[in-house]
C-alpha positions in Angstrom: 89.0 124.8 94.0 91.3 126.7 91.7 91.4 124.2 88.4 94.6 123.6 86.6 96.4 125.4 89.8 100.0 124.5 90.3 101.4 122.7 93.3 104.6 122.5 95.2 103.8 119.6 97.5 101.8 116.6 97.8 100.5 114.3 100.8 98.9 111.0 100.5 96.7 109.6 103.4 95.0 106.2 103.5 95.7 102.5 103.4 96.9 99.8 100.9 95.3 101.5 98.2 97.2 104.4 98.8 100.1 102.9 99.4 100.0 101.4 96.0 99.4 97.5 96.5 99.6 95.5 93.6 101.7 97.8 91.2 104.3 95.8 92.1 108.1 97.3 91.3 111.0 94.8 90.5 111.9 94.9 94.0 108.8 93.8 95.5 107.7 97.3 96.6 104.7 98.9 95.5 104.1 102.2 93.3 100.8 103.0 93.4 98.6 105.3 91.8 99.8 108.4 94.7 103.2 107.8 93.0 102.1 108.3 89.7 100.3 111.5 90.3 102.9 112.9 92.2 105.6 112.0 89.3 103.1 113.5 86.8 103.1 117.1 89.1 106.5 117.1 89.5 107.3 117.0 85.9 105.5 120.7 86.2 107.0 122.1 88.8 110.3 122.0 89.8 111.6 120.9 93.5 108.1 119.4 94.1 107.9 117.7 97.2 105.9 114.3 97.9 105.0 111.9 101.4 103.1 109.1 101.5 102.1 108.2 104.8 99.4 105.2 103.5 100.0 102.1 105.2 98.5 98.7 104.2 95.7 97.0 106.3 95.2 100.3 108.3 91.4 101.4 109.8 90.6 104.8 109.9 90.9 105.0 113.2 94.9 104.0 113.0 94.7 106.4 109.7 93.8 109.3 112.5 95.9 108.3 115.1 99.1 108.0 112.8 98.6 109.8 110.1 96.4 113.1 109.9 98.5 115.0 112.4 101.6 114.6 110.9 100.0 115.4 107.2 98.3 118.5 108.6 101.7 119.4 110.2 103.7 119.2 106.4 101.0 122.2 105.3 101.3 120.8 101.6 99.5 122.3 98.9 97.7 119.2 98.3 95.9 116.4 100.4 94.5 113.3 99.2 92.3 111.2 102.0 91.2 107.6 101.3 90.0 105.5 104.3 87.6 103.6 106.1 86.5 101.3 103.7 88.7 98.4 105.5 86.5 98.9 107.8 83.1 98.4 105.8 84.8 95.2 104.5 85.2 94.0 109.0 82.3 91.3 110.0 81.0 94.0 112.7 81.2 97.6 111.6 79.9 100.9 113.6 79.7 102.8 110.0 78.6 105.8 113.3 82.1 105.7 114.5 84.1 105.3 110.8 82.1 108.9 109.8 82.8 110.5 113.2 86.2 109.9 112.5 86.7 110.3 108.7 84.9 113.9 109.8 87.9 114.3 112.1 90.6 113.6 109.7 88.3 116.2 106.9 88.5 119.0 109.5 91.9 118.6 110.4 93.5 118.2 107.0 91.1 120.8 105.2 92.0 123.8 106.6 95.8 122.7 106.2 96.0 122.5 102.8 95.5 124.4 99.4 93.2 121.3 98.2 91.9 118.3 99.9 91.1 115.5 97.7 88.9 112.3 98.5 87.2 109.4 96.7 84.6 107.5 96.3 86.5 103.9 96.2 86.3 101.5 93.4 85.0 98.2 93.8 85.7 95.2 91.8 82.3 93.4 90.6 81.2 90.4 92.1 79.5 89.0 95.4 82.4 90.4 97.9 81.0 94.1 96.3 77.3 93.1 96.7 77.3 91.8 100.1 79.2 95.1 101.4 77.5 97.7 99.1 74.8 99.1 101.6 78.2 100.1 104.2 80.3 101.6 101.1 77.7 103.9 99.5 76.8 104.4 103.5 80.4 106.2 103.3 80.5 107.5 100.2 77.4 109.1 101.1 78.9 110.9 104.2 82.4 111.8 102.2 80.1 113.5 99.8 78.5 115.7 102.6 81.8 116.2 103.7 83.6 117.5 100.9 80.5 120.0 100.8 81.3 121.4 103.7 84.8 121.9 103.4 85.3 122.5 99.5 87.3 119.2 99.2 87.3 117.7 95.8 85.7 114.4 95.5 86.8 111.7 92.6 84.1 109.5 92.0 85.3 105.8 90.9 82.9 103.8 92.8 80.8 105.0 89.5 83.5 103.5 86.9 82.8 100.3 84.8 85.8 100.3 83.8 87.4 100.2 87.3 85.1 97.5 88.7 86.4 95.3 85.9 87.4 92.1 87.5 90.3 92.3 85.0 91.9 95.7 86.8 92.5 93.5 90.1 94.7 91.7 91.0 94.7 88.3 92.1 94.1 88.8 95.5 90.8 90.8 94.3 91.0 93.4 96.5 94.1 95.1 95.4 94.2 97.0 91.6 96.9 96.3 88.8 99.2 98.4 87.5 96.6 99.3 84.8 94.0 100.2 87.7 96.1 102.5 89.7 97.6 104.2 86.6 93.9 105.4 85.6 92.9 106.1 89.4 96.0 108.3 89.1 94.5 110.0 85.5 91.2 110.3 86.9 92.4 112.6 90.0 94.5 114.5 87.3 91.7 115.3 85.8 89.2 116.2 89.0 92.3 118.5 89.7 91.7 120.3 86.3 94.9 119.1 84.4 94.7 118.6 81.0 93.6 114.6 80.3 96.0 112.3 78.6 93.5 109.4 77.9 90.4 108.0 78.9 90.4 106.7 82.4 87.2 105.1 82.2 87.6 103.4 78.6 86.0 100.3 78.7 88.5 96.7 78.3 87.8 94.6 75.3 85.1 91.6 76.2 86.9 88.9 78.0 87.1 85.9 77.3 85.1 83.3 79.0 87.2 81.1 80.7 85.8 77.0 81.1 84.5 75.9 84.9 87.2 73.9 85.5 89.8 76.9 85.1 87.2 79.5 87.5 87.7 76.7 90.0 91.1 76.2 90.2 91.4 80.1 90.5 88.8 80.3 93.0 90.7 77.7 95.1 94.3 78.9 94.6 92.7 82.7 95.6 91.4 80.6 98.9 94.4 79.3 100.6 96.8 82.2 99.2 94.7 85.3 99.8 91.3 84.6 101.6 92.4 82.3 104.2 95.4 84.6 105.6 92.9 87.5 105.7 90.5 86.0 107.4 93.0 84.6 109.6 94.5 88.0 110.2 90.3 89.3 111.0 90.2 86.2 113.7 93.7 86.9 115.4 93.4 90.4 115.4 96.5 91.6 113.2 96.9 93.4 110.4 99.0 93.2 107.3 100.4 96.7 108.6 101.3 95.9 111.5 105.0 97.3 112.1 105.2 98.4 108.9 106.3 101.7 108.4 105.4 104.5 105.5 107.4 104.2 102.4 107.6 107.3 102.0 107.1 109.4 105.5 108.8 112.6 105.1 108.0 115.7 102.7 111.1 115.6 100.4 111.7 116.2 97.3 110.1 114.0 95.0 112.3 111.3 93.0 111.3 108.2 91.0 111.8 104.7 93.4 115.2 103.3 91.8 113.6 100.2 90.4 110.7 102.2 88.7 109.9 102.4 85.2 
């Protein structure tokens, strides 16, 4: 990888991480780490160009089907891959079958692009991470191997205290704050050489502990306005996706979302 190299255009692949769920803009749309990267390399280079194709709720399967070929197809200087972890997160997973195909997207975007970028995903602490460990650090494993093979540059936040902080998620704890996806967006600055503008991985004040009562009450709002829907969605078959299309699907150049800071 050429460090501190200067790019003209910018794809982002994945799901609702990608697609920058919860930075939430006045509007109700998100931003998203992907957004802030790509606002942070255009202010280098002039006419820089930017798609994101990410798309909540979206399996890496649907991320190959819909979304690799028409990445490969933009030839942009730089790639950034996240996906499959929805699927470590399903009841029944073939982890075989996610690998197969994240090695399908790898060898399709790689040779595409000046740099391909993928991650080890962060994980916010707590039982959810625990009981799905073994199937993440399965794929983290194989993206690893991966990037070896096809010089893609892998950004490691699944190592981050600072990131599992229960504090950088959002309510629905499985989406990152504004806080979270502005440091996911300084840590790939970094992997891609660029000089660093803070710490990314600084560590949050102690929290305070909260009483029992309080940790209840937010356990049971987080039950009927997050878990129940999702698991709802699992049962029925749908996806928070579903129809939706990418915010931003064409390779244009890059300007701020109206409502954005």
């Amino acid at each position: 990888m050429e460090m501190n190299a200067s790019y003209t255009s910018f794809v982002a692949v994945g799901d609702s991480f990608t697609e920058g769920m919860s930075d939430l803009l006045p509007d109700g749309s998100y931003r998203g780490w992907a957004d802030v990267l790509a606002g942070r390399l255009a202010a280098r280079t002039p006419g820089f160009r930017y798609a994101n194709l990410a798309v909540r709720g979206k399996l890496i399967g649907q991320i190959v089907d819909e979304q690799i070929s028409r990445a490969a197809a933009m030839q942009p200087d730089l790639v950034t891959l996240v996906g499959g972890l929805n699927d470590t997160l399903r009841p029944k997973c073939d982890m075989a079958r996610v690998c197969g195909l994240l090695e399908e997207a790898v060898e399709k975007l790689a040779p595409s692009c000046k740099q391909l970028v993928l991650m080890r995903s962060p994980g916010r602490q707590g039982p959810v991470m625990e009981r799905f460990r073994p199937r993440m650090e399965q794929l983290f494993a194989h993206i690893d191997s991966l990037a070896s093979r096809h010089g893609a540059l892998v950004v490691d936040l699944y190592g981050s205290q600072a990131l599992g902080d229960q504090r950088m998620w959002d309510v629905d704890r499985l989406h990152l704050t504004a806080e979270g996806h502005r440091r996911v967006a300084e840590a790939v600055w970094q992997g891609l050489g660029m000089d660093a503008e803070d710490d990314w991985q600084a560590l949050l004040p102690p929290a305070l502990r909260t009483g029992w009562a309080a940790r209840r009450v937010a356990d049971v709002q987080f039950a009927r306005r997050h878990l129940g829907p999702w698991i709802g969605r699992r049962l029925t078959g749908r996806s928070s996706g579903d129809g939706r299309p990418a915010k931003r699907p064409d390779l244009l150049p890059f300007e701020p979302l109206s409502t954005e800071p």
